[in-house]
VMD Tcl script that draws the C-alpha trace (Angstrom):
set ca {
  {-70.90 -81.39 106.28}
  {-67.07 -82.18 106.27}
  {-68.57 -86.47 106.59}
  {-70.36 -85.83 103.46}
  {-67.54 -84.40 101.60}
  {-64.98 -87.03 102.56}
  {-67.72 -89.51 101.15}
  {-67.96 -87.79 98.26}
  {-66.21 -90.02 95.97}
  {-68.82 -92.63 96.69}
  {-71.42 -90.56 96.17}
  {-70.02 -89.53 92.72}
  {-69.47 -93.48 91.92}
  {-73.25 -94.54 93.04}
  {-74.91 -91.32 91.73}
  {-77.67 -92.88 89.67}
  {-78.64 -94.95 92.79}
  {-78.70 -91.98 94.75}
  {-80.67 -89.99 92.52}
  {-83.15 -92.80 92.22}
  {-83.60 -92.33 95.84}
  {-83.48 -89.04 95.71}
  {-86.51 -89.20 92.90}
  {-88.57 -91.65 95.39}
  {-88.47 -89.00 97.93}
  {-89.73 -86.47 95.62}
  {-92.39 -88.35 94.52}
  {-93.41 -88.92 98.26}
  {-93.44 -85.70 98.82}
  {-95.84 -85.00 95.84}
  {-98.09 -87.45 96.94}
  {-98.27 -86.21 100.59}
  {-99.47 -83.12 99.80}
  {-102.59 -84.65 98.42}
  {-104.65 -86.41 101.68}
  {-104.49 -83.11 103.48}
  {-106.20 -81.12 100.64}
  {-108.54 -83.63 100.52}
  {-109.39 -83.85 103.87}
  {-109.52 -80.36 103.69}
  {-112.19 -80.65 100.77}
  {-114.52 -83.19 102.38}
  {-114.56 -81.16 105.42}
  {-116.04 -78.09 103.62}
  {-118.06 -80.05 101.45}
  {-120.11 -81.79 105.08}
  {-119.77 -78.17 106.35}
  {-121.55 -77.21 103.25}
  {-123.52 -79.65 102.92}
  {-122.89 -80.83 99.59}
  {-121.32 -83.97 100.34}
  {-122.44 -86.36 97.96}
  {-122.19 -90.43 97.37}
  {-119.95 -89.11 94.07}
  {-117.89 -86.49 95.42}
  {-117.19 -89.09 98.48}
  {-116.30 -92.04 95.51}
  {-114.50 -89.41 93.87}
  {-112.13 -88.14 97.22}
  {-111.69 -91.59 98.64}
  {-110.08 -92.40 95.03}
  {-107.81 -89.51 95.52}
  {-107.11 -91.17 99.00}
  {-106.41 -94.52 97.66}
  {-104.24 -93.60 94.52}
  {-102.41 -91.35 96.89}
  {-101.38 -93.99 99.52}
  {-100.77 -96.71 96.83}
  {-98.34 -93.63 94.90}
  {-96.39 -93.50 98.54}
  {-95.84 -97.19 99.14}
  {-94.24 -97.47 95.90}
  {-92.11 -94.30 95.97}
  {-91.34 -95.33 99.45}
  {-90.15 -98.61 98.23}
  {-87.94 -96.73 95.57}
  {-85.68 -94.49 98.02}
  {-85.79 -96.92 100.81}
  {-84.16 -99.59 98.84}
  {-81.66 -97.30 96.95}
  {-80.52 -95.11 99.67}
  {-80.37 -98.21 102.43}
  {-79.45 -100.09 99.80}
  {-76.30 -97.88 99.09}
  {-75.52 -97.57 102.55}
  {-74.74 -101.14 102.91}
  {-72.84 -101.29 99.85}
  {-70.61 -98.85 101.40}
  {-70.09 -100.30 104.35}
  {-69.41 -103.69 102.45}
  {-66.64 -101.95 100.50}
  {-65.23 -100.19 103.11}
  {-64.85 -103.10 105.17}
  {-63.42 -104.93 102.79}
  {-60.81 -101.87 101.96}
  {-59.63 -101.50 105.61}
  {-59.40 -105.55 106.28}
  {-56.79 -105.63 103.38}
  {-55.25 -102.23 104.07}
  {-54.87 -103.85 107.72}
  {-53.14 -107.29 106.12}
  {-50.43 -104.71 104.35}
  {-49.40 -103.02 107.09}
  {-46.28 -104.49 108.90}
  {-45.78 -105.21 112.49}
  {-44.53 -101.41 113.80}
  {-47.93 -100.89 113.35}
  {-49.46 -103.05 115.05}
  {-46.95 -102.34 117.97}
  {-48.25 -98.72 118.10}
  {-51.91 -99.14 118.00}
  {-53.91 -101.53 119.84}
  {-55.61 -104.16 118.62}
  {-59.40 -102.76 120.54}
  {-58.83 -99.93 118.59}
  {-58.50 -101.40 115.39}
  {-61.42 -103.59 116.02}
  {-63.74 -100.75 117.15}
  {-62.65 -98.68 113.32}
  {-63.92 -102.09 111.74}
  {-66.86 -102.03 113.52}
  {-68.43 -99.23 115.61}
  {-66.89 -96.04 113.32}
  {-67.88 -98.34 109.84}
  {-71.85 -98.65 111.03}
  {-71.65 -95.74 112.15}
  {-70.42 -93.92 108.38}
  {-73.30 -96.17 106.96}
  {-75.64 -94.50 109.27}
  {-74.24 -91.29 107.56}
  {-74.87 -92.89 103.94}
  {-78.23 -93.86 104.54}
  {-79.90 -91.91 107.44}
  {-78.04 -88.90 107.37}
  {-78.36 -88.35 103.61}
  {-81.82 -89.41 104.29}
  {-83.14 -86.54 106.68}
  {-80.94 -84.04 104.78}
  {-82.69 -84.57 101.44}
  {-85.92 -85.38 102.91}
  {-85.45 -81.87 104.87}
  {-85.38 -79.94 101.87}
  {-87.67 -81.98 99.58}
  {-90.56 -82.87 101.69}
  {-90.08 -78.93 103.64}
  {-90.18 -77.29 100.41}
  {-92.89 -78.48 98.54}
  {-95.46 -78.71 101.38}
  {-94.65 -75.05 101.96}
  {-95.20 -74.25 98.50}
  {-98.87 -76.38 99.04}
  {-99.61 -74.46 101.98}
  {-98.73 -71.14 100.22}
  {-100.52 -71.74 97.41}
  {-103.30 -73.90 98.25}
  {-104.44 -72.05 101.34}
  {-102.92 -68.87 102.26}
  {-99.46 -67.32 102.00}
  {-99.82 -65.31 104.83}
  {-101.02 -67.50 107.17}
  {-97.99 -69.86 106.26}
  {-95.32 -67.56 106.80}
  {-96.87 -66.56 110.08}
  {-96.77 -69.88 111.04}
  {-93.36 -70.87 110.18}
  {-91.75 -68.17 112.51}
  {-90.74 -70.45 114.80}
  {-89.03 -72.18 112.78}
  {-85.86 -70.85 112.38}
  {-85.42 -71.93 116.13}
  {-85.40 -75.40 114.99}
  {-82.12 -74.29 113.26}
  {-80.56 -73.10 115.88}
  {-81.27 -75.92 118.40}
  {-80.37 -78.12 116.17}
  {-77.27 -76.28 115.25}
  {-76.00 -75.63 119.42}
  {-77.03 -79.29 120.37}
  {-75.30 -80.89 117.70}
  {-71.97 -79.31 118.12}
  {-72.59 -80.90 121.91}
  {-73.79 -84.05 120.33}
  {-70.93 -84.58 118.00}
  {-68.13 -84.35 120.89}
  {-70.32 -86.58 122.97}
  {-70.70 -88.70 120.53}
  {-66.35 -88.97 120.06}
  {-66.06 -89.30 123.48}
  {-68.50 -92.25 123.26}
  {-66.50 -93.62 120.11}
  {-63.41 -93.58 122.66}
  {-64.73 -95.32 125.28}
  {-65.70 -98.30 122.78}
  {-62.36 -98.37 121.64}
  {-60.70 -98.61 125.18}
  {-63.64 -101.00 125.95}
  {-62.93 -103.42 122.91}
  {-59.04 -103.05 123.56}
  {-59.21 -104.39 127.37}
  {-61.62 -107.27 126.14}
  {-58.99 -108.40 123.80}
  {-56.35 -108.25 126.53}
  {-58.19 -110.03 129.03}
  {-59.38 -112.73 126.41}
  {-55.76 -112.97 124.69}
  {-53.83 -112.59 128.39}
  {-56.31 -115.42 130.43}
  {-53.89 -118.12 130.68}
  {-51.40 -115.47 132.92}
  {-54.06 -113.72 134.78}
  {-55.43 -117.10 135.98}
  {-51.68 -118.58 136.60}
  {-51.38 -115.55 139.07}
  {-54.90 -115.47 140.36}
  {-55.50 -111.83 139.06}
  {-59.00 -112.70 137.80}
  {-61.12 -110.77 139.94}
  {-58.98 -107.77 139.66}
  {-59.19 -107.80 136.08}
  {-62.92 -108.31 136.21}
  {-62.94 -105.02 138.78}
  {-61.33 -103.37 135.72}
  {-63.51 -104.23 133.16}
  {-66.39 -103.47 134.83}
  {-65.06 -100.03 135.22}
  {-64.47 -99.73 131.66}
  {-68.46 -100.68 131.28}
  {-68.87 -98.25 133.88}
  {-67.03 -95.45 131.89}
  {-68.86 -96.66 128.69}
  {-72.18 -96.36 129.74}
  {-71.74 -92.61 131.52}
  {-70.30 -91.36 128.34}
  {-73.02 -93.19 126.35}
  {-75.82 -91.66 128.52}
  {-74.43 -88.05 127.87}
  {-75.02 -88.83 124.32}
  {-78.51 -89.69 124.66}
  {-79.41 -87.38 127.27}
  {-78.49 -84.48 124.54}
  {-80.03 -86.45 122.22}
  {-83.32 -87.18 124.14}
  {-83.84 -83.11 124.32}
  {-84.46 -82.78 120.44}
  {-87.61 -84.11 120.55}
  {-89.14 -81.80 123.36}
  {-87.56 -78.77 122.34}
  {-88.80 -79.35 118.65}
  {-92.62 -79.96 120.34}
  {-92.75 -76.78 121.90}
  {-91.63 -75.06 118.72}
  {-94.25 -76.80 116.81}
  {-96.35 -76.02 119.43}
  {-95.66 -72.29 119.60}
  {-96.38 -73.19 115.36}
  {-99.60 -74.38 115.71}
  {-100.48 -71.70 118.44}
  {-100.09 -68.59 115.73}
  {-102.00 -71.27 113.34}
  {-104.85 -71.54 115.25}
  {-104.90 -67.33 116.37}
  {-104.64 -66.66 112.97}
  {-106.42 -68.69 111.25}
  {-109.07 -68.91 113.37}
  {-109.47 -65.13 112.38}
  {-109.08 -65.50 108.52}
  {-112.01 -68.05 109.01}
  {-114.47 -65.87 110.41}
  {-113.30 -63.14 107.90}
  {-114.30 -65.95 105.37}
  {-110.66 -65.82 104.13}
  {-110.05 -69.10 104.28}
  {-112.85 -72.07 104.67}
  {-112.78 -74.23 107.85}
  {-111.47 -76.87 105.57}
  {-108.67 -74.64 104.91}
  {-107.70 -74.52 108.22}
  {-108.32 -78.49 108.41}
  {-105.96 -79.11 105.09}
  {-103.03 -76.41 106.72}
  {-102.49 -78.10 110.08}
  {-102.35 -81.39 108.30}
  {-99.44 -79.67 106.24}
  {-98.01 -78.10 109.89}
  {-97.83 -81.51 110.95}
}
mol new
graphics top color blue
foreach p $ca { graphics top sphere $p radius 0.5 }
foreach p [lrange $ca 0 end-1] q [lrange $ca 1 end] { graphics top cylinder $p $q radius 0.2 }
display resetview
C-alpha cells in the first residue's frame, strides 16, 4: 500500500478520471451478475418444461442488453484508468528528465549513468503498471467480489455461499506470503537491470579503448554474464509468480467441491432449483 500512498497526490489531481473508472467497473459488475441468473432461469424453465418461444425472446434480450451494458462500461474504465496511467508516466518522465538537467556534475560522478537510465525507464513503466493495473485489480477486487456475493446471497442461498467461500480466506494469505517474496524478487530484478543498462553504456561509450587494446572479447565475456545474472534473477520472479495461478485453482477447486456437496443436497431437499445451482457456479467462477 505504501506505492499507492506516495501516488497519492496524483490520484487526488486526476480524481474525476479515476472515479469515472471506478464507475465503469461498477457498472460491469452490475451487469455481470445478470447472464448467470439467466442462465440459471432458462435452465429451470427446460427442466420444467415451460420454456417457451417468449420467455426464450424475453431471456436472450436480457442476454443481449447485458453484454452490450459491459462493452460500454468496459470501454469507460479501460480508457480512464489506462488512460491515467499513461498520463502519469508522461508527467513523470517529463519531471525526472528536467530534474536530471538541474542537477550538477557531483551527481553525475556518484551515480552511474545505467542507473539513471533504468529509473527513466524500467522503475517509470513499472509505477504506471501500479496506476493502471494495480489500481485496477484492487478496485475490481472489491467491486466485482462484493456485489456478486451479495447476488449469490440473495439470489440463491446465503448459506450455501458462505459455505462456499471458506476457502477463501486462503487466497489472502497466499497472496499475502508470496508477495512479500515477490516484491524482493522483483528489487533484486530492478537491480540487475540497472547494472545491466550501466555496463551497456560503458561498453558503448568506452569502444574506441577496448578495441585500441583488443579487450573486446573480454568485455563481451562480461556482458554476457551480466545477461546471465539478469535472466536468473528474472526467472525467480516469475517462478514465484507462475505459482499464483495453481495455488488459486486448487482453492477454487476445494470452492467448487463444498459447492457441489452442498448444493447438490439443497437440490434434492428442493431448497434450491437445479438452475440455482447452474446460476451459483457461474457466480463461483
Amino acid at each position: 500500500m505504501s506505492i499507492f500512498k506516495k501516488l497519492g497526490w496524483y490520484f487526488r489531481a486526476e480524481w474525476r478520471t479515476y472515479l469515472f473508472g471506478l464507475l465503469g467497473l461498477l457498472l460491469t459488475a452490475l451487469f455481470a451478475i445478470i447472464p448467470p441468473r439467466v442462465i440459471g432461469v432458462v435452465v429451470d424453465l427446460i427442466h420444467d418444461q415451460r420454456l417457451t418461444r417468449q420467455s426464450l425472446i424475453w431471456n436472450l434480450g436480457l442476454l443481449l442488453i447485458a453484454g452490450f451494458g459491459q462493452y460500454g462500461s468496459r470501454y469507460m474504465w479501460r480508457t480512464a484508468i489506462w488512460g491515467a496511467a499513461a498520463k502519469l508516466e508522461q508527467t513523470l518522465r517529463q519531471r525526472l528528465f528536467g530534474h536530471y538537467m538541474q542537477l550538477d556534475q557531483s551527481f553525475y560522478q556518484r551515480y552511474r549513468t545505467g542507473d539513471l537510465m533504468a529509473r527513466a525507464t524500467n522503475d517509470l513503466q513499472a509505477i504506471q503498471r501500479v496506476a493502471g493495473g494495480g489500481i485496477l485489480q484492487f478496485a475490481d477486487s472489491i467491486i466485482t467480489g462484493g456485489t456478486t456475493l451479495i447476488a449469490m446471497m440473495t439470489l440463491i442461498n446465503w448459506r450455501l455461499t458462505l459455505i462456499a467461500v471458506l476457502p477463501f480466506p486462503l487466497l489472502a494469505v497466499m497472496a499475502f506470503y508470496l508477495g512479500q517474496k515477490i516484491n524482493v524478487a522483483f528489487r533484486d530484478s530492478q537491480a540487475a537491470f540497472s547494472r545491466l543498462n550501466n555496463k551497456a553504456q560503458e561498453s558503448i561509450s568506452g569502444v574506441k579503448v577496448i578495441k585500441s587494446l583488443g579487450q573486446e572479447q573480454e568485455d563481451i565475456d562480461d556482458f554476457e554474464a551480466q545477461v546471465d545474472e539478469t535472466i536468473n534473477v528474472n526467472r525467480r520472479v516469475n517462478r514465484l509468480d507462475a505459482l499464483f495461478d495453481p495455488i488459486t485453482t486448487l482453492i477454487i477447486a476445494l470452492a467448487y467441491m463444498a459447492t457441489i456437496v452442498l448444493g447438490g443436497s439443497l437440490v434434492m431437499q428442493h431448497v434450491i432449483t437445479i438452475g440455482n445451482l447452474v446460476s451459483f457456479t457461474t457466480y463461483l467462477a
